[in-house]
N, C-alpha and C positions, 0 to 999 in steps of 0.2 A: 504493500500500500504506500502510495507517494505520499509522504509526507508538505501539507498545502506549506505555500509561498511565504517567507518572510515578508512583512511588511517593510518598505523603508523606514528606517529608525528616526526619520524627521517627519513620518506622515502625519501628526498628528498638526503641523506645523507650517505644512506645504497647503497652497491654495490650490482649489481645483483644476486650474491652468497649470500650475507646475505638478500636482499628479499627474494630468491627462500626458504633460511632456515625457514624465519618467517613462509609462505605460510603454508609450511610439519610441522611446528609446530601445527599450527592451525588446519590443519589437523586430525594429529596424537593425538594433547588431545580431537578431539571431537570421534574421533576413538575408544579410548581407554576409555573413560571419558563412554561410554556406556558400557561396562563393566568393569569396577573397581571404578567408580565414585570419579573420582580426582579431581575435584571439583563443585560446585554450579552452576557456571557461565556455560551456555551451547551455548547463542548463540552465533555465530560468531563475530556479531560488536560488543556484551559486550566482549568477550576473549580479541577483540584485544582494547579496551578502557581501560578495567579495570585491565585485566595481561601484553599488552606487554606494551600500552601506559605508565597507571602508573608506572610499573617498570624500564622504560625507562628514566621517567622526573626527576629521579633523576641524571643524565648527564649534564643537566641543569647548577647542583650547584657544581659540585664537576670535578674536573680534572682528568678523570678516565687514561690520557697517562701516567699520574705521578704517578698513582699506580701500588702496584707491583700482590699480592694479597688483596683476599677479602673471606668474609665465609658467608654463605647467613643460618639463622636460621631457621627452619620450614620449609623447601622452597617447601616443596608441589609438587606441578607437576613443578618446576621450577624456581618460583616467587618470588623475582625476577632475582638469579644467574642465568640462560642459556638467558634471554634476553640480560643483560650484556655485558653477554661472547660473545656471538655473534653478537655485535656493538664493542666490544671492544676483539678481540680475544687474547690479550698480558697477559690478566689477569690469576691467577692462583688464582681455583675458590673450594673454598669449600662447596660444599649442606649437610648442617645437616638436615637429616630424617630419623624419625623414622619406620613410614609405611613400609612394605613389598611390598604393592603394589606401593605405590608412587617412592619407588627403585628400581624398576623393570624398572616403566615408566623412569624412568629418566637414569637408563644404557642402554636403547632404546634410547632413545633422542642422549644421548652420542656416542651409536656407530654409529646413523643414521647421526650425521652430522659430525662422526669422531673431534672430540673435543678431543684434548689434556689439560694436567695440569688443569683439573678436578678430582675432588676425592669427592664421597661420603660417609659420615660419617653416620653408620647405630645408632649410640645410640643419649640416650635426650641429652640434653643441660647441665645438672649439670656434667653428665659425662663427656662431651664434658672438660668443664672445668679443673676438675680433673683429665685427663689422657692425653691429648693433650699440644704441642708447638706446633704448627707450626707457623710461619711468618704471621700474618696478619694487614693487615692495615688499612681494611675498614669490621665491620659487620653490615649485614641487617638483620631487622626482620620485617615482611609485614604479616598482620594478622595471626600470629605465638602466640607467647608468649605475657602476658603483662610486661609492662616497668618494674615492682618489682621485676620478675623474671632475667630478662635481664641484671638490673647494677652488679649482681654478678659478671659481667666481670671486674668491678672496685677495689673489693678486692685484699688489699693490696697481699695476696697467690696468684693471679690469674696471670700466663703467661701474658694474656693481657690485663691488667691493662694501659697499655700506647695508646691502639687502641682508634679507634674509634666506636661510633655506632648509628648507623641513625634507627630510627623509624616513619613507616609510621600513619600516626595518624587523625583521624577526626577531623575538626576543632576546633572541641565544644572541644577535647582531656586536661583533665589539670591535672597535675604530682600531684604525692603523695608526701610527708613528703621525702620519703627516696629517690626518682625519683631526685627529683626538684636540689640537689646540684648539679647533674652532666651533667646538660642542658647548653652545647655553644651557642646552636643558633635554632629556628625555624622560618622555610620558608616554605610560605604557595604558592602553587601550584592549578590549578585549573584540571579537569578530566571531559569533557562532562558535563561542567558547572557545576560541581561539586567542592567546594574550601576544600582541603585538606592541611594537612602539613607535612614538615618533618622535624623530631627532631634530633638535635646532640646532642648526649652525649657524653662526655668526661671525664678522670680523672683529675676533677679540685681540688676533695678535697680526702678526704680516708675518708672510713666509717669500722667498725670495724667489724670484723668474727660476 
């Protein structure tokens, strides 16, 4: 016997326009997830456990009405910038991806729920750094890149040097040599009985080129 659907863990909280959005989300990635394989996760109550829920319990910690923007790294079919954006629609949201097909999906997602101050970024991450300003205050990365790659944000050269940046992480998760200086705070979070964390990084020290 299938055990029925989790509910989003903010439904109680989501207006009927951002339900109906979740709904056509979950929809459209198992739609699409059949031909282009945007990700692993196929069935229904994992979708919404492990992409909307998880991507969501970071709201939790963080005061998303005081942010202005945010840049979501890897974000794949979405995860977790369009969950976000659509519990928080104020946000001006940047999805770095590199996939052709995963930009495809997500200029789909984009025009289907007609989402403004959205922009997606078609190159990696090192480029991202090297050729980009934009404003941002909050970046995510959610089984993307690892942490070593990722503090090159903290480089003294790097626009965003003064952001911040949350990483989702298993609980066993423990930082490297070069990781570890730029850790404010880990908060550990649980997912269908699952206990996860997530890590802040910040520029608390400078590390060199």
């Amino acid at each position: 016997m299938n055990k029925p659907h989790p509910e989003i863990d903010f439904s109680s909280t989501l207006t009927k326009t951002q339900t109906d959005m979740f709904n056509r989300y979950l929809e459209l990635l198992i739609e699409w997830n059949n031909k282009f394989n945007l990700t692993a996760i196929t069935n229904p109550a994992d979708i919404i456990q492990y992409h909307f829920n998880d991507s969501l319990a970071l709201a939790r910690y963080i005061d998303f009405t005081k942010i202005h923007s945010t840049a979501d790294i890897g974000t794949g079919a979405g995860f977790p910038g369009i969950p976000l954006k659509i519990l928080f629609p104020h946000l001006h949201t940047i999805l770095i991806e590199v996939n052709n097909k995963k930009r495809t999906f997500l200029e789909h997602i984009i025009k289907e729920f007609n989402l403004d101050n959205i922009t997606i970024y078609p190159h990696d991450w090192r480029t991202f750094l090297r050729n980009t300003e934009y404003n941002v205050d909050y970046f995510f990365a959610r089984a993307s890149l690892q942490p070593e790659e990722l503090v090159r944000i903290f480089k003294p050269t790097s626009p965003y040097k003064h952001a911040t940046l949350v990483y989702w992480a298993s609980q066993q998760w423990v930082p490297e040599k070069i990781e570890a200086p730029f850790i404010k705070k880990e908060v550990l979070y649980t997912i269908d009985n699952k206990q996860r964390k997530f890590v802040f990084f910040e520029n608390l020290s400078t590390i060199k080129e």
